[in-house]
C-alpha positions, 0 to 999 in steps of 0.5 A: 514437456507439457505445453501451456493451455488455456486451462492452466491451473495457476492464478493471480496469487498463487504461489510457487513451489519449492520445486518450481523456486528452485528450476527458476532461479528465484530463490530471495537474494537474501533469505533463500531458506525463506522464498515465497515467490507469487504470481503477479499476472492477471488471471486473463493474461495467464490464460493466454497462449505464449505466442501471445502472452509469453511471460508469467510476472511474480513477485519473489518474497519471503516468510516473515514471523510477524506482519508490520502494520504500516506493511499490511492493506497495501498502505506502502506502495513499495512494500507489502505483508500478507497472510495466507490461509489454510496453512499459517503463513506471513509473507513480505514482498517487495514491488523491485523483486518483480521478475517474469518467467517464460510460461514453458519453464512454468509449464512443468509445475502447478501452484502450492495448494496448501496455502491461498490468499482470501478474497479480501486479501487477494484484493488486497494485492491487486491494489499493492499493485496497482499502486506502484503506478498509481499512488498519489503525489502531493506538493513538493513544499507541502512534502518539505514542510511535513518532514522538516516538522516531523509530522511525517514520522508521527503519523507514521508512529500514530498508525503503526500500532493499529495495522490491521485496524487501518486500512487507509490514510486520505489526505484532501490538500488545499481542496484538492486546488494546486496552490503555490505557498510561500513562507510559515505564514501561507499555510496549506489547508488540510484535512485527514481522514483515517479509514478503519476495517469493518470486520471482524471487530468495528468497535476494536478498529473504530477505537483504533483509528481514533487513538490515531487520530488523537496522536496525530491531532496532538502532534500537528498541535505541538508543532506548528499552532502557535498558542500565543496567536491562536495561528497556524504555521506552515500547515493547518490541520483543519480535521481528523475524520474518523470513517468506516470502510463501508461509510466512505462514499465512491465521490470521496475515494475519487476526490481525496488522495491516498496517503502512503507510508511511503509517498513521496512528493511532486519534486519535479521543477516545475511541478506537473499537475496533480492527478487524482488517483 
């Protein structure tokens, strides 16, 4: 049996062979026929020998027809759909599918090289990642508040049709201050901010993020400002920033939060501090 070098041939994002699939045992609990399985590890960790580094970590997944917008730019901490090149493929993985194999089972088999990931969407998955342990948190009540609405659904709706135009949704709650709020009429403050693709059509995805935009300013409106009074309930929609990926400064990708289609609130009692992501 061969045994694992430092020079091995596999990377962060490669995939495994059917073949490798197979003497692994990680074939998708529920579409086998359709197992895509992709190597999680760093490329650093993957270079290591096995007395150091023993275990390869991969994510198994599957063929997919088609991807799903809130799915695609790692929007969902828990979910994740990619394309790959060279060869069409559409895959989905899911972060619980997470499993590790011994480099002397892998040692035996190279990756698939009829498909790849691009640079861009390699990155991408770096940060899908990296999410799990990292994705923001926001208040408990403002969490409540939000869904007994339904705003968290329409902002769902609002940015599902333009996936691949979308890349981000940023929330600034309050501030970014910890406030306590008590009752409809001590509202939060928030602003939003929708983050569009650059390439390859600006046009097309600046259209895109500000028919999003204007959903989801129509649905705060119609839920919690009181025409009668001219007065906010339970949350105030200050703004719905429209920006490019290359406009967004570095000083707001650390002070803002990442709102994903999945996020889920502060529910611990008391709550713990918010931690900037």
């Amino acid at each position: 049996m061969a045994e694992w070098a430092r020079n091995t041939p596999w990377r962060q994002g490669h995939l495994l062979t059917n073949e490798a699939v197979t003497a692994t045992g990680l074939n998708h609990p529920k579409y086998p026929d359709d197992t895509v399985v992709i190597v999680a590890s760093h490329d650093c960790d993957l270079a290591q020998l096995p007395d150091i580094e023993p275990q390869v970590e991969v994510v198994v997944g599957r063929q997919i027809p088609a991807l799903d917008g809130n799915y695609t730019h790692a929007k969902s901490s828990r979910t994740l759909h990619l394309e790959f090149d060279n060869e069409p493929l559409l895959a989905e993985f899911v972060i619980t599918e997470k499993h590790s194999i011994p480099k002397n089972v892998l040692v035996d088999f190279g990756p698939r090289t009829n498909v790849r990931l691009s640079p861009r969407n390699l990155s991408t998955f770096q940060q899908w990642l990296a999410s799990r342990y990292r994705r923001s948190a926001f208040p408990d009540e403002f969490d409540h508040r939000m869904k007994k609405a339904g705003l968290t659904d329409k902002i769902v709706k609002a940015v599902k049709p333009h996936g691949s135009m979308i890349t981000a949704v940023f929330f600034d709650v309050d501030e970014g201050q910890e406030v306590a709020r008590t009752g409809p009429d001590d509202v939060y403050m928030l602003d939003i901010i929708l983050l569009h693709a650059t390439e390859p059509d600006f046009q097309a995805a600046e259209a895109s993020a500000n028919e999003a935009r204007v959903a989801i300013e129509h649905a705060f409106t119609t839920k919690l400002f009181d025409t009668q009074s001219g007065s906010w309930k339970s949350i105030e929609l200050r703004s719905v920033e429209v920006n490019s990926e290359g406009a967004m400064t570095y000083l707001q990708s650390t002070l803002l939060k990442q709102w994903r289609l999945d996020y889920i609130s502060l529910g611990a009692d008391p709550q713990q501090p918010v931690l900037a992501e």
